[in-house]
C-alpha positions as CSV (number, residue, x, y, z in Angstrom):
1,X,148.5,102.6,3.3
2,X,152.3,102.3,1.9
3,X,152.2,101.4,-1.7
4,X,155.6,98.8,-2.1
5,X,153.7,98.1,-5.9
6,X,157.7,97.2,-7.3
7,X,158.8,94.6,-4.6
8,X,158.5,91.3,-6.2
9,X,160.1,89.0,-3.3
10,X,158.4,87.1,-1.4
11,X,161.3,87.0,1.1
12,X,161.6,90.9,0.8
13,X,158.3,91.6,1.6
14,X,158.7,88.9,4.6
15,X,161.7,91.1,5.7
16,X,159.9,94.3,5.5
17,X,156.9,92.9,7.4
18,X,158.9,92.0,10.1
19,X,161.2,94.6,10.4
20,X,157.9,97.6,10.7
21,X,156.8,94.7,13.4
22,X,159.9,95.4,15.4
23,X,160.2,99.1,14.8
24,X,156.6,99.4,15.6
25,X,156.7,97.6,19.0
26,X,157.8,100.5,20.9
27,X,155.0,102.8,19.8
28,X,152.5,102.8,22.8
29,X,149.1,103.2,20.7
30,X,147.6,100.3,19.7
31,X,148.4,99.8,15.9
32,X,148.1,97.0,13.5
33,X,150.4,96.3,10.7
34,X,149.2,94.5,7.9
35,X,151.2,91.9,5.6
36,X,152.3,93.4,1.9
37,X,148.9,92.8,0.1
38,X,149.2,90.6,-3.6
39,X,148.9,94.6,-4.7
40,X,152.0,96.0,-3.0
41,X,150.3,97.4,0.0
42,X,150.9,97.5,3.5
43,X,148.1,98.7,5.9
44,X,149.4,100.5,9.3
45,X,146.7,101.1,11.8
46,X,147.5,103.9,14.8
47,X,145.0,104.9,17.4
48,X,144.8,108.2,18.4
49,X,146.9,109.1,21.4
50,X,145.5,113.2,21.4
51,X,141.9,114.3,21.5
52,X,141.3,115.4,18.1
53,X,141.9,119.3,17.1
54,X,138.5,121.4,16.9
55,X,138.8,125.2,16.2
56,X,135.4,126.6,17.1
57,X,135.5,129.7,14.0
58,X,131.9,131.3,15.5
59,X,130.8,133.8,17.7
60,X,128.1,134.2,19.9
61,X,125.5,136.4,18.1
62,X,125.0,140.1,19.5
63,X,121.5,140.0,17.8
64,X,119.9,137.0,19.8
65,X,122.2,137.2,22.7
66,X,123.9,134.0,22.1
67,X,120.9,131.9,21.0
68,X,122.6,131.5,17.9
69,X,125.6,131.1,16.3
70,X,127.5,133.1,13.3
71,X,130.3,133.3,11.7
72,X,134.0,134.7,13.0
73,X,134.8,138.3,12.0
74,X,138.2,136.6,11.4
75,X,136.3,134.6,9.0
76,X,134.4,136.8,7.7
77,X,137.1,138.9,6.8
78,X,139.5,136.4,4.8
79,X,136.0,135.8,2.8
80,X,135.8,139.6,2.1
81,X,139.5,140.0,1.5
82,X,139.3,137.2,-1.1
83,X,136.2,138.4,-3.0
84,X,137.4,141.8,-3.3
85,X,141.0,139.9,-4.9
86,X,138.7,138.1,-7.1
87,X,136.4,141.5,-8.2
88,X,140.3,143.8,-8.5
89,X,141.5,140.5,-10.7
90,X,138.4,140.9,-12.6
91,X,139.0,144.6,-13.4
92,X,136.6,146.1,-11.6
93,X,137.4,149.9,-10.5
94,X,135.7,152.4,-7.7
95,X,134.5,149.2,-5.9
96,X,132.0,150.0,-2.8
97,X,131.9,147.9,0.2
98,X,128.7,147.8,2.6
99,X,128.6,146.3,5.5
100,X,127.4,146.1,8.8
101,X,127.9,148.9,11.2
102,X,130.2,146.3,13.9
103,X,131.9,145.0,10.8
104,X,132.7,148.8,9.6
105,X,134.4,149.2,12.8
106,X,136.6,146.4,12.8
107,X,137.4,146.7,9.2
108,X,138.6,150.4,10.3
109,X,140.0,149.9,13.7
110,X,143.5,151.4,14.3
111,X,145.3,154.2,12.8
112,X,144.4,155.3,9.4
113,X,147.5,153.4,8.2
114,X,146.9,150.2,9.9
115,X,143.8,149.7,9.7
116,X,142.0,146.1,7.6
117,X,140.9,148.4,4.9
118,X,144.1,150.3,4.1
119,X,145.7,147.5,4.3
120,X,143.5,145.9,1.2
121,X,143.7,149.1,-0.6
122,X,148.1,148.8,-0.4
123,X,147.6,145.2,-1.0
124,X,145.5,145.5,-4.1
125,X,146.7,149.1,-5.6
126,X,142.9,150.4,-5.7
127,X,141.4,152.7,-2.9
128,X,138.1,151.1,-1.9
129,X,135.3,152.8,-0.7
130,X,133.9,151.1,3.0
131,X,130.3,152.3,3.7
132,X,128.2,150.8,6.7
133,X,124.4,150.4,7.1
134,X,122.7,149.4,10.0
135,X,120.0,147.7,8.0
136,X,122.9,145.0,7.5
137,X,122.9,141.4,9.3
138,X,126.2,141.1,11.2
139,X,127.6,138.8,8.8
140,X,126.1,140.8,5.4
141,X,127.9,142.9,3.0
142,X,127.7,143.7,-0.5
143,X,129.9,145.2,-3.0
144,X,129.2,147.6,-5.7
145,X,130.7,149.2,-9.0
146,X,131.3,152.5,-10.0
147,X,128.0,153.1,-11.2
148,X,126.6,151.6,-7.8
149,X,124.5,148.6,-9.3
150,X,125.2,145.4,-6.9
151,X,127.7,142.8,-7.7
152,X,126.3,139.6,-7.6
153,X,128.7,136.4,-6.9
C-alpha cells in the first residue's frame, strides 16, 4: 500500500496510475497495480520470485537422540546474555549462573580471555560466577544473588 492521501487530481492520479503501469511492465513476477483508491491509496501486488527465508534456530537433542527438538546454544545464549543485562541493570551484585554441564562448556570454551563468560563480565563490569550441574536440562539455567536464593523472572 502507497498512501498518495494529498493528491487531489483526478488527472494526477490518472498519470501516476499509468506511469507505475509502465515502470512495472518489465518486472517478471506477476504483480497487480491497483487504481489510487477515493482514500489516497494505491495497492501493488508482487509475487514472490525466491523461496521464502527459514532459519532453523534448533538442535537435535543429545538427551533423546534427535526425537526431539531444543533450542540453539546460540540462542540460548543471547537469552542468557540479556537476562544477566537486565539483573546487572537492576543492581544486582555477586550474581551466580547454573547451568547445564554442555552449556558450562560452551559458555567457557577458549582462552580464559576469550571465552562467552569473560566476555560478559568486561561487558558488564561485574565478575560473574558460572557454576554447572548435571541435574540441569540442556536448555535450563538459573541465576542467583549473593545470598544464593533464586532469581525468579
Amino acid at each position: 500500500m502507497v498512501d498518495f492521501i494529498d493528491m487531489k487530481l483526478a488527472e494526477n492520479k490518472k498519470k501516476l496510475f499509468d506511469t507505475m503501469e509502465e515502470v512495472m511492465t518489465a518486472d517478471r513476477a506477476k504483480h497487480s497495480v491497483l487504481p489510487i483508491s477515493k482514500f489516497g491509496l494505491m495497492q501493488i501486488t508482487r509475487q514472490r520470485m525466491r523461496p521464502e527465508v527459514n532459519i532453523n534456530t534448533q538442535e537435535v537433542c543429545p538427551s533423546c537422540n534427535g526425537s526431539g527438538k531444543i533450542t540453539s546454544t546460540l540462542v540460548l545464549e543471547d537469552e542468557i546474555e540479556k537476562n544477566l543485562n537486565y539483573l546487572i541493570t537492576h543492581k544486582h551484585k555477586n550474581l551466580k549462573l547454573i547451568v547445564h554441564p554442555i552449556m558450562h562448556a560452551y559458555l567457557t570454551k577458549g582462552l580464559w580471555w576469550s571465552s562467552k563468560l569473560s566476555k560478559w563480565n568486561k561487558k558488564f563490569g561485574q565478575k560473574t560466577r558460572l557454576e554447572k550441574d548435571t541435574a540441569y536440562q540442556l536448555t535450563e539455567y538459573h541465576f542467583f544473588d549473593s545470598n544464593d536464593e533464586e532469581i525468579k523472572f
